[in-house]
C-alpha positions as CSV (number, residue, x, y, z in Angstrom):
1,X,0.0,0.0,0.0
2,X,1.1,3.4,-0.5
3,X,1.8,6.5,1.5
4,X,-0.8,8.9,2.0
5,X,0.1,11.8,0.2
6,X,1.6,14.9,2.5
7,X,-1.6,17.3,1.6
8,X,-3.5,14.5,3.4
9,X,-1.1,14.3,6.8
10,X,-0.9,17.9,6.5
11,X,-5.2,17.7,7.3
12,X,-4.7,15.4,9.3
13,X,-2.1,16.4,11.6
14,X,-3.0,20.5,11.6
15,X,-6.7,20.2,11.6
16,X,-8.0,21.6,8.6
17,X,-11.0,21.5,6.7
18,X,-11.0,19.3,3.8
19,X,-13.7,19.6,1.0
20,X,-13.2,17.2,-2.2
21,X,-16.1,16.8,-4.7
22,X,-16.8,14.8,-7.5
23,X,-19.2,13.3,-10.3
24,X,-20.8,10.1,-8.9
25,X,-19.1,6.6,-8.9
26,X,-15.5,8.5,-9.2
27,X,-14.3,7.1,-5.2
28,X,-15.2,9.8,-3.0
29,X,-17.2,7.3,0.0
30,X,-14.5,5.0,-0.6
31,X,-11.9,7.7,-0.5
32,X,-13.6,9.1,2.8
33,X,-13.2,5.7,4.3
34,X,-9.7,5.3,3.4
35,X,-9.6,8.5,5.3
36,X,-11.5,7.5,8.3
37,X,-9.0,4.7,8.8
38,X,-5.6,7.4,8.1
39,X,-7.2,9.3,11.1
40,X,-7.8,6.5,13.3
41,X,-4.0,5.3,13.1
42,X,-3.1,8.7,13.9
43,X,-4.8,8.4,17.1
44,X,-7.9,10.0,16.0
45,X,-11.7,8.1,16.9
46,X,-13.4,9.9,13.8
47,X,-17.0,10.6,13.7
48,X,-18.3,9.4,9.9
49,X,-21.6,11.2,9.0
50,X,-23.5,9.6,6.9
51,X,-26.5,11.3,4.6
52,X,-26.8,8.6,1.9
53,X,-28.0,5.0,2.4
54,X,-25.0,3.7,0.1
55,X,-22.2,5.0,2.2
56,X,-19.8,2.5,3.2
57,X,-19.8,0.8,6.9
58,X,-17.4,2.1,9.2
59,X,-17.3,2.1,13.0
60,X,-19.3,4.9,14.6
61,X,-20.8,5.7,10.9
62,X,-23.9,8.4,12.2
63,X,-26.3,8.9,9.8
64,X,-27.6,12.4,9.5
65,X,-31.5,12.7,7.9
66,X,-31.1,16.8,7.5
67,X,-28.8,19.8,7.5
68,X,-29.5,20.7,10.8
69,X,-29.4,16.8,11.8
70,X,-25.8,16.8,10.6
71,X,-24.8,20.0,12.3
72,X,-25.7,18.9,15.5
73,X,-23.8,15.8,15.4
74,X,-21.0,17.4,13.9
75,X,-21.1,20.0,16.8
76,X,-21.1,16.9,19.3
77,X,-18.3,15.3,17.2
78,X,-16.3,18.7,17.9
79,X,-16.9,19.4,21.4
80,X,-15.8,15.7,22.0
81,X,-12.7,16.1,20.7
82,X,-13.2,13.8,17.6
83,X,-12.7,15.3,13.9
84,X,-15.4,14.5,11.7
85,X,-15.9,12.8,8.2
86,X,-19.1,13.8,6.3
87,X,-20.3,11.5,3.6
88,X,-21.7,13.8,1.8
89,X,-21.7,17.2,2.7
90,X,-23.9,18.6,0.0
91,X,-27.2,16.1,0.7
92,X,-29.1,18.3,2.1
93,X,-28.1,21.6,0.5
94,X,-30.8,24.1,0.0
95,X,-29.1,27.1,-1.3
96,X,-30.0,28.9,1.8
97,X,-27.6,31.9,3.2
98,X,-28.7,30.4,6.9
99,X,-27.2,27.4,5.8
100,X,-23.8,29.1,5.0
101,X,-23.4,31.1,8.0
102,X,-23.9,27.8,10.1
103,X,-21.3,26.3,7.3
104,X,-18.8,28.9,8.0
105,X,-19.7,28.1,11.6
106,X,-18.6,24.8,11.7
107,X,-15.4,25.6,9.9
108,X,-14.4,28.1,12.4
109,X,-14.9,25.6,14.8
110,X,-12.7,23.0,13.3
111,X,-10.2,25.6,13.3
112,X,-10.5,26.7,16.6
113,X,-10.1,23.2,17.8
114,X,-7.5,22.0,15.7
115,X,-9.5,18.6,14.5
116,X,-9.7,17.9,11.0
117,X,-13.1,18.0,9.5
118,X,-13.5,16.0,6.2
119,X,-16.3,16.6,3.8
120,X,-17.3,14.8,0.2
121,X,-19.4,16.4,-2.0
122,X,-21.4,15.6,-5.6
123,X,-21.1,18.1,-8.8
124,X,-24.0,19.9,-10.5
125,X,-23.8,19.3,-14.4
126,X,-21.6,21.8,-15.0
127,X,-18.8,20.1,-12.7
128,X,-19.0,22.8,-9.8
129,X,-20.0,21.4,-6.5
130,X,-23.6,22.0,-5.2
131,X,-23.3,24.4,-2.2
132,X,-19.9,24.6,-3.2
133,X,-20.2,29.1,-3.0
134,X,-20.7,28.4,0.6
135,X,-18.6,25.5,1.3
136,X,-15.0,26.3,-0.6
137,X,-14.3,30.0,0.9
138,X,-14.0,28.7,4.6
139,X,-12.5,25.0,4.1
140,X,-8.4,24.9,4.0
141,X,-8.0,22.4,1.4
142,X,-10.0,21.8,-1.7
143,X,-9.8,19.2,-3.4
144,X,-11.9,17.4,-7.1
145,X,-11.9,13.7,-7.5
146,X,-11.6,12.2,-11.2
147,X,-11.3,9.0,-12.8
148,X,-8.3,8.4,-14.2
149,X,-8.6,4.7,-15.5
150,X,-10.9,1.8,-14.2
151,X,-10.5,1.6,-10.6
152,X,-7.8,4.4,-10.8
153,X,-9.1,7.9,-9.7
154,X,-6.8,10.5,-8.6
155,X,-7.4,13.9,-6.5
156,X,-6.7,17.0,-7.8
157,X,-5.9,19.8,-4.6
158,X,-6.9,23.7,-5.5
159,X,-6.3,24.8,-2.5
160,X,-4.0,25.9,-0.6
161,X,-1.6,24.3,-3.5
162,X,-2.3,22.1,-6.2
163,X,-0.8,18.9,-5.7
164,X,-2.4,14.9,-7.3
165,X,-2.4,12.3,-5.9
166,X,-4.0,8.9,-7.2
167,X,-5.5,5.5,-5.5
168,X,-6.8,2.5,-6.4
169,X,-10.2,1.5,-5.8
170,X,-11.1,-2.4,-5.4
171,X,-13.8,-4.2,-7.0
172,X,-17.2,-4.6,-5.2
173,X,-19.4,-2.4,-3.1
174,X,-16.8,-3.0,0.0
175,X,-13.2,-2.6,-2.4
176,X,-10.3,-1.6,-0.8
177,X,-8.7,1.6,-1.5
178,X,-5.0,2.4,-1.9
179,X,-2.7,5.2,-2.6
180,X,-0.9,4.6,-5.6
């Protein structure tokens, strides 16, 4: 297996705020669990918050059923000292300006507590990330995630620097996932 790539430790290991989109079926639940299990072998007991029924299984996998649903748990997440994975942060997007003020909220918190919060999110047609006006101005790292090949896909960083970085994901619903 391969090394996660230093944008990733640096997420891990200053707590930032991590925000990687893509179109559908690219990797980015199986890249969030692959990420999930890089925060728990750096000590971490990550919160994974779940708003779609096809997210993978992972210990302590919370499933959120609304925006303000997933707020509050990622608030609890926080204030226990756990970062937080959200899978996917866009579900229950609305377009509403409350929604990015409690957004930016939840960022400055991340911040101010040094965990890293991890969020996936799913493109509108054009390739821009739903929500993503509110989202990308307060998360530290950006990131897209494309296909490369069959069961290659790599991640493209934005922001702060733009660095790829590819894995492999394994057949099946349950497929391992690898840096390559």
């Amino acid at each position: 297996m391969g090394e996660e790539p230093p944008v990733i430790l640096d997420v891990i290991s200053s707590g930032g705020f991590l925000f990687y989109y893509g179109e559908p079926a690219v990797g980015k639940t199986r890249l969030a669990g692959l990420l999930a299990r890089n925060l728990e072998s750096a000590g971490f007991r990550p919160c994974y918050i779940a708003t779609e029924a096809g997210s993978i299984a992972v210990e302590d996998r919370l499933f959120a059923v609304s925006m303000d649903h997933m707020l509050e748990i990622l608030f609890k997440c926080l204030t226990q000292g756990r970062p937080a994975i959200i899978d996917t942060i866009n579900s229950y997007y609305t377009g509403e300006r409350s929604e990015a003020k409690i957004m930016a909220l939840a960022a400055a918190i991340s911040r101010a507590s040094s965990l890293p919060v991890i969020a996936a999110g799913q493109v509108r047609g054009e390739g821009s990330p739903w929500g993503g006006v509110w989202v990308e101005p307060w998360a530290t790292h950006v990131a897209v995630v494309e296909r490369l090949k069959p069961g290659v896909s790599v991640i493209r960083f934005i922001k702060p620097r733009r660095v790829v970085a590819a894995f492999r994901v394994g057949a099946g619903v349950r497929g391992s996932v690898e840096w390559i």
